[in-house]
C-alpha positions in Angstrom: 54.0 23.4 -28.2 57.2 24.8 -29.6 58.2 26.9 -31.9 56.0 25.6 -34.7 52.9 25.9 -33.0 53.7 29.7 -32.6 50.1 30.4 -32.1 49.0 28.6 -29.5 48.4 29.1 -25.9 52.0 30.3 -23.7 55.2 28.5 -24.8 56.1 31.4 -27.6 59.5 31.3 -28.5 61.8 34.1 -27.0 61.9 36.1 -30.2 58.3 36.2 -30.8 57.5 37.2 -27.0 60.0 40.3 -27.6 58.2 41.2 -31.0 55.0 40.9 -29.2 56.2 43.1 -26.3 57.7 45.3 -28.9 54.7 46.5 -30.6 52.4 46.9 -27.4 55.0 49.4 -25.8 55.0 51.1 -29.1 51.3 50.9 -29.0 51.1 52.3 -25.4 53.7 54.8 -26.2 51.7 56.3 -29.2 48.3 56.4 -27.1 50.2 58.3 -24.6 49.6 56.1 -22.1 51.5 55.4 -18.8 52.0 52.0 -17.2 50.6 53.1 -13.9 46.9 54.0 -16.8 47.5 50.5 -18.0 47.4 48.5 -14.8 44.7 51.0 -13.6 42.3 50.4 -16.6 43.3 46.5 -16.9 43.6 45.0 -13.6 47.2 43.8 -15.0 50.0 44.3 -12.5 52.7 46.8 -13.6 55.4 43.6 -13.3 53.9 41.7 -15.7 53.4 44.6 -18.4 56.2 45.7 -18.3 57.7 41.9 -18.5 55.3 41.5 -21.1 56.6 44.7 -23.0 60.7 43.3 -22.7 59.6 40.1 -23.7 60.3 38.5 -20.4 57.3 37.3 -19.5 57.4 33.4 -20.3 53.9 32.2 -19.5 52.0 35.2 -21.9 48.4 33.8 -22.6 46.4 34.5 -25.1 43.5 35.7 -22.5 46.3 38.3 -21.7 47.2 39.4 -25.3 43.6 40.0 -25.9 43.0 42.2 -22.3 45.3 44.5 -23.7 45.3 44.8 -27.5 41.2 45.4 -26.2 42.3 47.8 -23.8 44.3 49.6 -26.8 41.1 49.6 -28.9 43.2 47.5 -31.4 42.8 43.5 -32.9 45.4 41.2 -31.8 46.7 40.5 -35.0 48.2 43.7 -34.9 51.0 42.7 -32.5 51.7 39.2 -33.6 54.4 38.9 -35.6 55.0 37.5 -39.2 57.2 34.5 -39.3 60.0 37.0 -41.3 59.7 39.3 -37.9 61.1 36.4 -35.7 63.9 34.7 -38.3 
């Protein structure tokens, strides 16, 4: 899986892992929420968030998306990117 096959399980290209990460800080930012709420509520280490929220995290599953766009109370399409985000 490559670039094309943006939707698939890990192997996102660089630029949609920072979009991704983008729009989940901004999500956690407007709930008010702290990392230290995030890893307490999700099980999710405070590493991976916040590698996951720089766009740095390089093996992001889909399992993992959807533990925290749950958490957040929002659907996961709401943090994936349009193609025209990551061009």
């Amino acid at each position: 899986m490559g670039k094309a096959n943006i939707y698939g399980v890990g192997n996102f290209s660089n630029e949609f892992l920072w979009e991704i990460g983008k729009q989940l800080r901004k999500i956690r930012i407007t709930q008010e929420l702290t990392l230290d709420t995030v890893v307490a509520m999700t099980g999710c280490s405070e590493a991976v968030i916040s590698k996951i929220e720089n766009g740095k995290y390089k093996s992001l599953k889909v399992t993992l998306l959807r533990i925290l766009t749950e958490f957040y109370g929002i659907d996961i399409t709401q943090v994936l990117p349009s193609k025209t985000d990551i061009i």
